[in-house]
ZANU-644272 format. One record per residue (C-alpha): residue number from 1; residue in three letters; x, y, z. Coordinates in nm, 2 decimals, always signed. Layout:
> NUM,ALA,X,Y,Z
...
This chain:
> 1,UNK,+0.00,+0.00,+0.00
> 2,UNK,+0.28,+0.24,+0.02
> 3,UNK,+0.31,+0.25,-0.35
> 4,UNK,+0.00,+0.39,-0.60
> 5,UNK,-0.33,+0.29,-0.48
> 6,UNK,-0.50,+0.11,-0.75
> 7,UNK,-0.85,+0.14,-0.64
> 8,UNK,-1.02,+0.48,-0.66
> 9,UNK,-1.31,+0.58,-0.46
> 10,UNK,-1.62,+0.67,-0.61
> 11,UNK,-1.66,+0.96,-0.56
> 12,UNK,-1.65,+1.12,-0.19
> 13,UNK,-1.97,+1.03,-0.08
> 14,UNK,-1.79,+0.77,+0.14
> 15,UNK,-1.82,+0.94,+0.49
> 16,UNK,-2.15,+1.16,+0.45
> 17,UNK,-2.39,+0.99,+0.26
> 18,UNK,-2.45,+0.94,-0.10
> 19,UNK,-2.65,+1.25,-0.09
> 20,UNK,-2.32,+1.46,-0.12
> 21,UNK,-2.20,+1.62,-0.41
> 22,UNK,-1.94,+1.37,-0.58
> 23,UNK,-1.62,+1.50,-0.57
> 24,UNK,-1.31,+1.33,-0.76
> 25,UNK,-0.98,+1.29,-0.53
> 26,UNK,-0.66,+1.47,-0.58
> 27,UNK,-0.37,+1.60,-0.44
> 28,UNK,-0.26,+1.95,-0.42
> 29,UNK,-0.14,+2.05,-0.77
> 30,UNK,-0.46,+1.83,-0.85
> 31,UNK,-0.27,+1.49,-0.99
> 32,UNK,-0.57,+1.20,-0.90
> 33,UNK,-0.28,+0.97,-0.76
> 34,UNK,+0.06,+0.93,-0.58
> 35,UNK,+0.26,+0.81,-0.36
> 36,UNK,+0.07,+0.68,-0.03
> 37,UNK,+0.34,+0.83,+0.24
> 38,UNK,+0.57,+1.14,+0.22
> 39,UNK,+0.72,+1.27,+0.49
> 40,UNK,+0.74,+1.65,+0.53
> 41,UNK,+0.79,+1.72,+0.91
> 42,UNK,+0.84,+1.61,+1.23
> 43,UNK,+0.51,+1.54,+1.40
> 44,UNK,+0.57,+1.67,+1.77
> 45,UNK,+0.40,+2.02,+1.83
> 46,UNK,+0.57,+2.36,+1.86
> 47,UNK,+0.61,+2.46,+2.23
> 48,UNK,+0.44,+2.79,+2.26
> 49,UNK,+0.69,+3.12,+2.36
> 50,UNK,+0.45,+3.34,+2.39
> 51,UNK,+0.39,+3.52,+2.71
> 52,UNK,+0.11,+3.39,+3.01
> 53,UNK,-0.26,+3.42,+2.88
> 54,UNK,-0.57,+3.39,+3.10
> 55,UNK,-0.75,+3.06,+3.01
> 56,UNK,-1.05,+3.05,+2.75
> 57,UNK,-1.25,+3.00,+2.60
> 58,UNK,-1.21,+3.30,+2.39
> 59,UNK,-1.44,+3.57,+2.28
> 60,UNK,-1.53,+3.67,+1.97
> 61,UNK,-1.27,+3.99,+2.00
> 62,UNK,-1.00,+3.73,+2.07
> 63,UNK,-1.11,+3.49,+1.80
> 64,UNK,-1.12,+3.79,+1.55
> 65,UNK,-0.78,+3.90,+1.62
> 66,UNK,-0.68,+3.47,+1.59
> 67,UNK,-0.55,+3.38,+1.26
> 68,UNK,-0.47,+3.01,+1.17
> 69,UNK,-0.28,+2.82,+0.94
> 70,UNK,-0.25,+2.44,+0.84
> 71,UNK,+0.10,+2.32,+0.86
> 72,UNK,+0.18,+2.02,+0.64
> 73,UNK,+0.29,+1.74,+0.87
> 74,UNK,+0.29,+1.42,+0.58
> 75,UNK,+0.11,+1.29,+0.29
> 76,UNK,-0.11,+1.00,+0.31
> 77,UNK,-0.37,+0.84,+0.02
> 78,UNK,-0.68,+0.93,+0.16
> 79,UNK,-0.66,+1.00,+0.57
> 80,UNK,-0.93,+0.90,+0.76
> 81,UNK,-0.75,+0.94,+1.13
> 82,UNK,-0.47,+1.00,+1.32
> 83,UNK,-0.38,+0.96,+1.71
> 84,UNK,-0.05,+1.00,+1.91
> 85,UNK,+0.01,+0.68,+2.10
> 86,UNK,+0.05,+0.71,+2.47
> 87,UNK,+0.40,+0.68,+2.61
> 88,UNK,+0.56,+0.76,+2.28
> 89,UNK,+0.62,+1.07,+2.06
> 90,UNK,+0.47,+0.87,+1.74
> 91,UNK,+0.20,+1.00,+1.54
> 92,UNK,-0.06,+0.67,+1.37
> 93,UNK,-0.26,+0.75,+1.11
> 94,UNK,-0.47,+0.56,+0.86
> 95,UNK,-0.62,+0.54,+0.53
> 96,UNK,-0.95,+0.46,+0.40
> 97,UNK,-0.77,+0.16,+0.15
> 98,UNK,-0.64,+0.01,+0.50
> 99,UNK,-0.28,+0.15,+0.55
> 100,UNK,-0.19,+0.22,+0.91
> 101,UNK,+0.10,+0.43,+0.91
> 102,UNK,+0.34,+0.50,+1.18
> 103,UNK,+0.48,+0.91,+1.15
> 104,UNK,+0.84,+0.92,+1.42
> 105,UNK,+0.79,+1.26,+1.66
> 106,UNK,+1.16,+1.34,+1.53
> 107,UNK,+1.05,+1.31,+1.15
> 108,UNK,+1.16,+1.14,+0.91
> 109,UNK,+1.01,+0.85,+0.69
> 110,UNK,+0.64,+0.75,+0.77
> 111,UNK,+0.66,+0.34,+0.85
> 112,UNK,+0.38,+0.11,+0.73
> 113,UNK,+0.28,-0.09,+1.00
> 114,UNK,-0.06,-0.28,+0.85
> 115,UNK,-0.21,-0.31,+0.61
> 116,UNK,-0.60,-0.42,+0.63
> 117,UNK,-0.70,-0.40,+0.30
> 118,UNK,-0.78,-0.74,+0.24
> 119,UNK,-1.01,-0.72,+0.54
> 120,UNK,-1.22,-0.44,+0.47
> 121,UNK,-1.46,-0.32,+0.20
> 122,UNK,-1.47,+0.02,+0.03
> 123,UNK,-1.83,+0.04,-0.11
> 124,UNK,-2.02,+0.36,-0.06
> 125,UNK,-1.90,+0.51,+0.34
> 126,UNK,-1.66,+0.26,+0.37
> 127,UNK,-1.32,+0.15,+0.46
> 128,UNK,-1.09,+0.17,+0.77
> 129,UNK,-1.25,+0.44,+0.92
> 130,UNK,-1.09,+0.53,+1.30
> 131,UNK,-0.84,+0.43,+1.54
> 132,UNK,-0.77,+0.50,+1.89
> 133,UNK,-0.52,+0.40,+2.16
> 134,UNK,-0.59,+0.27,+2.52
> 135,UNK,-0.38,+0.44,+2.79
> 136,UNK,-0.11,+0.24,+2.81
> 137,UNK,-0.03,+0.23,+2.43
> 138,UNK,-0.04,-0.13,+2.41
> 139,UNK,-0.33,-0.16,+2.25
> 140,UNK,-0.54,-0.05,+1.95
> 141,UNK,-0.92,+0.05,+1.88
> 142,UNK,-0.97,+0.02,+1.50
> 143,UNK,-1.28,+0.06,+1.32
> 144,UNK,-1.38,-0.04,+0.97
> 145,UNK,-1.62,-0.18,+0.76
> 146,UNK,-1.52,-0.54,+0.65
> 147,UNK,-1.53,-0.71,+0.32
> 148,UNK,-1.94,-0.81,+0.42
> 149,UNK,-1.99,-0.44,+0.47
> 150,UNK,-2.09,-0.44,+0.85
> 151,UNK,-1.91,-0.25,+1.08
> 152,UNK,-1.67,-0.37,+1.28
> 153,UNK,-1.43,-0.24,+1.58
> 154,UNK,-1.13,-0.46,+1.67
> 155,UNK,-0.86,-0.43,+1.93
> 156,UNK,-0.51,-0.49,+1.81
> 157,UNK,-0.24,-0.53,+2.07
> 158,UNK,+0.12,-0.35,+1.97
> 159,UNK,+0.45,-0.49,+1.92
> 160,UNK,+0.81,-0.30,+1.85
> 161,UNK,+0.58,-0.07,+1.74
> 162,UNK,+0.38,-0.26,+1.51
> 163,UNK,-0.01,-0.36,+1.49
> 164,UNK,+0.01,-0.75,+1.54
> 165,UNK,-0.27,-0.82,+1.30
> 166,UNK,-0.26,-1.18,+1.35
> 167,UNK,-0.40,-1.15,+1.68
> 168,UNK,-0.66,-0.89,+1.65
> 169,UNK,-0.99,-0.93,+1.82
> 170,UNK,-1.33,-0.86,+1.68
> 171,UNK,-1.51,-0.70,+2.02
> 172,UNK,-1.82,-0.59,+1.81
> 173,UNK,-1.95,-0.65,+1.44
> 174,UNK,-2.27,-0.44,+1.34
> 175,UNK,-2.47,-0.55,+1.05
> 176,UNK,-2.48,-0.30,+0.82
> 177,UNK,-2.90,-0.23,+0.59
> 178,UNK,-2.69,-0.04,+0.34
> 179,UNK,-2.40,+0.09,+0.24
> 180,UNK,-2.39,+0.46,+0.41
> 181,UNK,-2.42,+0.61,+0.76
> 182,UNK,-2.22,+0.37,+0.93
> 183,UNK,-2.06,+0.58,+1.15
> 184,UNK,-1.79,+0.42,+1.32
> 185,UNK,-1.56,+0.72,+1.56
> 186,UNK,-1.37,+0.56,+1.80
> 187,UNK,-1.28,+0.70,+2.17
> 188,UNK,-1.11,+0.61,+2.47
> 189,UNK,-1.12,+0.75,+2.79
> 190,UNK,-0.89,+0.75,+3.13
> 191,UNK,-1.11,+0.45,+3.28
> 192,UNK,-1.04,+0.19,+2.96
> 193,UNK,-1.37,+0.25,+2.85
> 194,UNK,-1.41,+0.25,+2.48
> 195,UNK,-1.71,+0.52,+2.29
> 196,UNK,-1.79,+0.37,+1.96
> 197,UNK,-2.02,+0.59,+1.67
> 198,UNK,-2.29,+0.42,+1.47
> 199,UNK,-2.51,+0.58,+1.21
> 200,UNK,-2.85,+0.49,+1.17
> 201,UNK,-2.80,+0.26,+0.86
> 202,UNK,-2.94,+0.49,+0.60
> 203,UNK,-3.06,+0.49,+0.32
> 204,UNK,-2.95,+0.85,+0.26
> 205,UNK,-3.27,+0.97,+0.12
> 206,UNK,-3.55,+0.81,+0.35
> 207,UNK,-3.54,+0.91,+0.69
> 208,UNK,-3.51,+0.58,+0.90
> 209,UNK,-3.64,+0.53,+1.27
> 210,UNK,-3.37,+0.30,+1.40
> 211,UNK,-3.22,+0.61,+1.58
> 212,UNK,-3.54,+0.62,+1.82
> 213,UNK,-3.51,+0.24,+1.83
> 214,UNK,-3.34,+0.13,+2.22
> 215,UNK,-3.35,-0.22,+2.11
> 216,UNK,-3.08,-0.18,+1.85
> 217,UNK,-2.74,-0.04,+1.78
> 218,UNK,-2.78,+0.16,+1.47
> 219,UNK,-2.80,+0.57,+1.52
> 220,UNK,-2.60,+0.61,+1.89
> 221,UNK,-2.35,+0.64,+2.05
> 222,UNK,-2.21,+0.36,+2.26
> 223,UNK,-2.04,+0.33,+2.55
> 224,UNK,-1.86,-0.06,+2.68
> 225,UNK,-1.54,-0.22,+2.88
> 226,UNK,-1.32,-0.41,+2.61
> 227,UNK,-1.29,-0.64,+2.86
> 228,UNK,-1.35,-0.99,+2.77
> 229,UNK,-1.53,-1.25,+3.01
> 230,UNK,-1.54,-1.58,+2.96
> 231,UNK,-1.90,-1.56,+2.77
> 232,UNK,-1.87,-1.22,+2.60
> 233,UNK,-1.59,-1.04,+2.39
> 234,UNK,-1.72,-0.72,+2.61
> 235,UNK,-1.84,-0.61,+2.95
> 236,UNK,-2.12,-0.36,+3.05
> 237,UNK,-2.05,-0.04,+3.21
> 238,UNK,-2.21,-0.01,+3.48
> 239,UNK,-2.29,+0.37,+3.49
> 240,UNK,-2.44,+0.34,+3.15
> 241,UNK,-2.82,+0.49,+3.12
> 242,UNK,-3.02,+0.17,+3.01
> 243,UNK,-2.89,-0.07,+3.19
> 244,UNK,-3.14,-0.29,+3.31
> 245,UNK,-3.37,-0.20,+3.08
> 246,UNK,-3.56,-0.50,+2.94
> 247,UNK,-3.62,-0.28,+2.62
> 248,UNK,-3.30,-0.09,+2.56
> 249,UNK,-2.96,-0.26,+2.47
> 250,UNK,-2.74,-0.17,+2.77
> 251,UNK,-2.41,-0.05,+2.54
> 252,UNK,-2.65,+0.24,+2.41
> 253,UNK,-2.50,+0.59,+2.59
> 254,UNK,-2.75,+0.83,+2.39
> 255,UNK,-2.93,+0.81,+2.08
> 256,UNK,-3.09,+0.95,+1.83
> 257,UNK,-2.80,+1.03,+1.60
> 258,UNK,-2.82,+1.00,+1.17
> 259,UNK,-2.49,+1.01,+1.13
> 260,UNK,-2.23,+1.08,+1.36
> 261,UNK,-1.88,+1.03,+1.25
> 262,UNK,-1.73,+1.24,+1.41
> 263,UNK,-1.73,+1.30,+1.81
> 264,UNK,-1.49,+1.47,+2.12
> 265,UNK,-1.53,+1.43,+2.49
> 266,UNK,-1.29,+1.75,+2.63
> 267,UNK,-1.05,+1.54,+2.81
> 268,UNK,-1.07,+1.88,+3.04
> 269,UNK,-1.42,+1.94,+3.14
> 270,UNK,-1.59,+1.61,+3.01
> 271,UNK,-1.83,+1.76,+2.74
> 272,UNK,-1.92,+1.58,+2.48
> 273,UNK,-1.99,+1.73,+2.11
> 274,UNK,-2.11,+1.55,+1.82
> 275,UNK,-2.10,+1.66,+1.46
> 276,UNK,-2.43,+1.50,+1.32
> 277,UNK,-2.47,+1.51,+0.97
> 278,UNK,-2.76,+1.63,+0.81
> 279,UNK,-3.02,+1.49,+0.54
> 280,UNK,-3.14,+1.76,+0.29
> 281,UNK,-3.13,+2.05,+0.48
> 282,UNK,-2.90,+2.10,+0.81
> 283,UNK,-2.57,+2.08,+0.95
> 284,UNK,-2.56,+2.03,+1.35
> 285,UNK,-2.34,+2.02,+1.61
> 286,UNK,-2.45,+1.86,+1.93
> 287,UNK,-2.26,+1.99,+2.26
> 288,UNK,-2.35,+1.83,+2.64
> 289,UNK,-2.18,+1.98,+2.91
> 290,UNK,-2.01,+1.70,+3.11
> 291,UNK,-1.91,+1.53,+3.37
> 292,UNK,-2.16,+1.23,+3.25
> 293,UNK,-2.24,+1.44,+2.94
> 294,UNK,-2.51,+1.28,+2.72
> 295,UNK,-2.59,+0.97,+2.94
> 296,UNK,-2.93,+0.86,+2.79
> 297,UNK,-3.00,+1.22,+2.59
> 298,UNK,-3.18,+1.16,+2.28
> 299,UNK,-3.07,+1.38,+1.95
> 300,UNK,-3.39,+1.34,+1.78
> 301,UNK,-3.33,+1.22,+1.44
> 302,UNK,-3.57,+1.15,+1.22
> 303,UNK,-3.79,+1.37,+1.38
> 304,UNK,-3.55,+1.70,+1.42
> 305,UNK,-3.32,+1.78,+1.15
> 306,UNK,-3.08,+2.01,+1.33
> 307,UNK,-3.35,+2.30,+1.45
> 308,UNK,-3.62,+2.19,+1.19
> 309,UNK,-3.88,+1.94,+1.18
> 310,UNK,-3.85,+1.62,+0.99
> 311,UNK,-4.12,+1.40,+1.09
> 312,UNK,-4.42,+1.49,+1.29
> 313,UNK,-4.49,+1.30,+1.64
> 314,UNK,-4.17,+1.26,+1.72
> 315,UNK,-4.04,+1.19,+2.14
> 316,UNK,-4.13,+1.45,+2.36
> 317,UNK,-3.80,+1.52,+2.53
> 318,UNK,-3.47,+1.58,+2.27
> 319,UNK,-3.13,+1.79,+2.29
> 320,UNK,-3.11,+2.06,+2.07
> 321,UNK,-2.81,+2.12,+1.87
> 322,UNK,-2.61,+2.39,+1.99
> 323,UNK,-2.54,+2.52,+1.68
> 324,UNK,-2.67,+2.39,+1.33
> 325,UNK,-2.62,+2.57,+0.98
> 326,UNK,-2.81,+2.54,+0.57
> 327,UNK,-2.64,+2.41,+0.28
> 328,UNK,-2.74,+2.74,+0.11
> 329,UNK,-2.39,+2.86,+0.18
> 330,UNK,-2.22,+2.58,-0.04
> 331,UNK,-2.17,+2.35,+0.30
> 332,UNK,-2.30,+2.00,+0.28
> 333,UNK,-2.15,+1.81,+0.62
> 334,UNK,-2.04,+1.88,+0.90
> 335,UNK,-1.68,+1.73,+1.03
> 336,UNK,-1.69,+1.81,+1.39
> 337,UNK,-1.33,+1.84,+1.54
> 338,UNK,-1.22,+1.89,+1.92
> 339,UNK,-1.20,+2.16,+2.22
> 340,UNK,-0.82,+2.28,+2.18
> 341,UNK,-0.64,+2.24,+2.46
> 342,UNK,-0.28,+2.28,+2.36
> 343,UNK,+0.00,+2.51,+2.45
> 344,UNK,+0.12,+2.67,+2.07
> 345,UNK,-0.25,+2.88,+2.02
> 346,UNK,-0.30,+2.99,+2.44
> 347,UNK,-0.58,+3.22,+2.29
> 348,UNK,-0.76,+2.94,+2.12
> 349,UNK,-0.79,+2.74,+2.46
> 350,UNK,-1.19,+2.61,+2.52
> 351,UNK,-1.27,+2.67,+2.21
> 352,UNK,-1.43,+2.40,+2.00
> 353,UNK,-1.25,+2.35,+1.60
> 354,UNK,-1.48,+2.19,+1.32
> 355,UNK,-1.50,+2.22,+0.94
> 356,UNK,-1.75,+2.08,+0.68
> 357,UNK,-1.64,+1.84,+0.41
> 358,UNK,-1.78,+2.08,+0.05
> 359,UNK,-1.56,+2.42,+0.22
> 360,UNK,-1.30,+2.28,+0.38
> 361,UNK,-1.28,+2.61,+0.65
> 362,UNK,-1.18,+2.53,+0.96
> 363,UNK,-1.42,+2.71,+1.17
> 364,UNK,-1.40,+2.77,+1.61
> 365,UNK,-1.73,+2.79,+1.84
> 366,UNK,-1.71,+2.93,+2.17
> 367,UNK,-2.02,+2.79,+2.38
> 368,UNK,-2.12,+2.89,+2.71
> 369,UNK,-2.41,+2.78,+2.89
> 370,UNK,-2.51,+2.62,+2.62
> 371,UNK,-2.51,+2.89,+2.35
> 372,UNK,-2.25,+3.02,+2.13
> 373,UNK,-2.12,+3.32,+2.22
> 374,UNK,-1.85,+3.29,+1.95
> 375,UNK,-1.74,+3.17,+1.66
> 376,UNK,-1.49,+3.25,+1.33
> 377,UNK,-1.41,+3.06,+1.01
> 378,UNK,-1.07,+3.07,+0.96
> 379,UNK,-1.07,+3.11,+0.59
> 380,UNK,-0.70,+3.10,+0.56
> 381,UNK,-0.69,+2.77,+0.69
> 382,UNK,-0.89,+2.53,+0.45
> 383,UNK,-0.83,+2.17,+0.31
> 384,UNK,-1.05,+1.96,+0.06
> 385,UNK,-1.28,+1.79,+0.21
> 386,UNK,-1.19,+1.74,+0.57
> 387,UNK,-1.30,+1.41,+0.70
> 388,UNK,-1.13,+1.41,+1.06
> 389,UNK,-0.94,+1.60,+1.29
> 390,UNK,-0.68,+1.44,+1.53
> 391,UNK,-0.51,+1.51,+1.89
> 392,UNK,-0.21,+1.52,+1.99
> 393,UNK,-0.15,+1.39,+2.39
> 394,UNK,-0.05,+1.76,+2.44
> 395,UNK,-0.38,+1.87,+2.29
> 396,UNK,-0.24,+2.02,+1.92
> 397,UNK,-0.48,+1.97,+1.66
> 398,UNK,-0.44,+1.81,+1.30
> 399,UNK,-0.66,+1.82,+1.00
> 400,UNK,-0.65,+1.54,+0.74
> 401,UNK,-0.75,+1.64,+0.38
> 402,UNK,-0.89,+1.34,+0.17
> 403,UNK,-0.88,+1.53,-0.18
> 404,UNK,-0.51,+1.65,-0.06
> 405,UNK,-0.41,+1.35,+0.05
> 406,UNK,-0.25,+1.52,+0.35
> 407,UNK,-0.26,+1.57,+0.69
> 408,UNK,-0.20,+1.90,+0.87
> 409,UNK,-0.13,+2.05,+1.19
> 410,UNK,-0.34,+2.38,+1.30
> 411,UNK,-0.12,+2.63,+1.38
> 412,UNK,-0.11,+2.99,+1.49
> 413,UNK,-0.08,+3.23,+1.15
């Protein structure tokens, strides 16, 4: 896989739906195809100099004075993550055609360490979609969609550095109606709990009820213990909302979601934001204020589009998005990002980064109780079509650019 990529998507409606405009991939001087890996720069993040500055999250005075840049950090054929692995400087990313790719924190050339292609299919929103690390580094949370097209999310134990493939375990397979809106974001967090994305199944056109459904997985947000037992390849949390529910399925942590590729828990405050993709008509971003942020919440899809109507009689009680934007303006989904909490941009601290996949902007939201009292697009920072942002362990941001094949780090301008 580190040569030319033989199979070409068809079209970027993989992450989305196949109700996005088709849009051919390319790199920067617009050449459909290259090399898979390039190094370009070292991956660790500049250490800020600049003087002391009060905490966020900013203003809107302090986000207009803000300018941002993207920073190329390496190329990649068709990023769909990227994660720093605890107790190293390394960078991981991956590629929608399987690669995972190892990027050293002093630079130099990006390492191959997998390759899942022969496991996975790339029909419609498919592919090797996420990957996350537990905290001790030693082992891997990757989703994709296998060769079936269900959805899938493995753990992978590390060796020298290297995904032992060989000894991956499937913890949970999702059958998939069709061949969008599978979701599949993957989080961990400091108790080895692992937050898993699904999307409601589609189709992309027809507005589906399994998101209101508590008796199956499609359109939530799931919360479980990798653990094994001796019966299960996963445990229960016990803290999770419908537990002991006879009609919910206990790994369900809220609901109601379309499409939900992309979510962040603030490793500071515990919030959680979701970036739910819209049908027709809205973009919307979902924000809970943590420490238990979102247990049990319902989203409201199909009923609620972002702030519209969808369906009539829908549940009484749903979240409202905290922000949610038309498609009148050229947008067409939403890639929702993180809260920045690095050192190099002080001024950007508590504010929340996301971009949509047709502009490319990357824009900032500053939400306080539960409004936005903020927010900038960055228009000097913009990659095609944005599919996912990445963290660093010292809370730097990165942007990877399917059309670009690229992935970047946000920096001050």
């Amino acid at each position: 896989m580190l040569g030319v990529v033989a199979a070409t998507m068809a079209g970027l409606a993989l992450f989305a739906g196949d109700d996005r405009p088709s849009r051919r991939s390319a790199t920067a001087d617009g050449r459909s195809e290259g090399p898979t890996t390039v190094a370009t720069t070292a991956v660790t993040a500049p250490v800020s100099t600049a003087p002391d500055v009060p905490p966020g999250p900013p203003d809107q005075a302090t986000l207009d004075a803000l300018g941002l840049r993207l920073e190329p950090v390496v190329e990649l054929q068709h990023p769909t993550s990227l994660a720093q692995r605890p107790g190293t400087g390394d960078l991981y990313a991956t590629s929608v055609e399987g690669a995972v790719v190892r990027l050293p924190a002093r630079g130099g050339e990006p390492l191959e360490i997998a390759d899942l292609g022969p496991q996975i299919s790339t029909e419609g929103e498919s592919g090797l979609l996420d990957l996350a690390f537990d905290t001790t580094g030693d082992l891997a949370y990757i989703s994709l969609v296998e060769t079936d097209g269900d959805l899938a999310l493995l753990e992978v134990p590390i060796a020298r550095d290297l995904l032992a493939i060989d000894r991956a375990r499937t913890i949970l397979t999702i059958e998939s109606p069709t061949e969008v809106h599978h979701a599949g974001d993957v989080d961990t967090d400091a108790q080895g709990m692992v937050w898993f994305s699904v999307g409601d199944g589609g189709p992309s056109q027809e507005p589906s009820m399994r998101a209101q459904d508590l008796g199956e997985l499609h359109g939530k947000l799931l919360r479980i213990d990798p653990r094994p037992t001796a019966s299960a390849a996963y445990r229960i949390p016990a803290g999770n909302p419908f537990v002991g529910r006879a009609d919910a399925r206990p790994e369900i942590w809220a609901y109601g979601l379309r499409n939900p590729w992309r979510f962040d828990r603030d490793t500071t405050t515990g919030d959680l934001w979701i970036g739910d993709v819209g049908r027709n008509d809205r973009e919307e971003l979902d924000h809970v204020p943590g420490p238990a942020a979102g247990a049990g919440v319902n989203f409201g899809w199909p009923h609620h589009e972002g702030t519209q109507a969808a369906l009539g009689g829908g549940p009484g009680e749903v979240a409202a998005p905290v922000l949610d934007y038309s498609h009148d303006d050229g947008r067409c989904g939403i890639t929702a990002g993180s809260v920045y909490r690095g050192a190099a941009i002080p001024e950007l601290t508590g504010a929340f980064l996301y971009s949509d996949l047709c502009d490319g902007i990357v824009r900032a939201a500053t939400v306080t109780n539960g409004t936005v009292v903020a927010q900038r697009a960055f228009n000097d920072a913009h990659a095609g079509y944005p599919v996912a942002f990445g963290t660093d362990l010292a809370g730097e941001l990165y942007l990877c650019s399917f059309d670009l094949n690229a992935i970047y780090r946000i920096a001050a301008a």
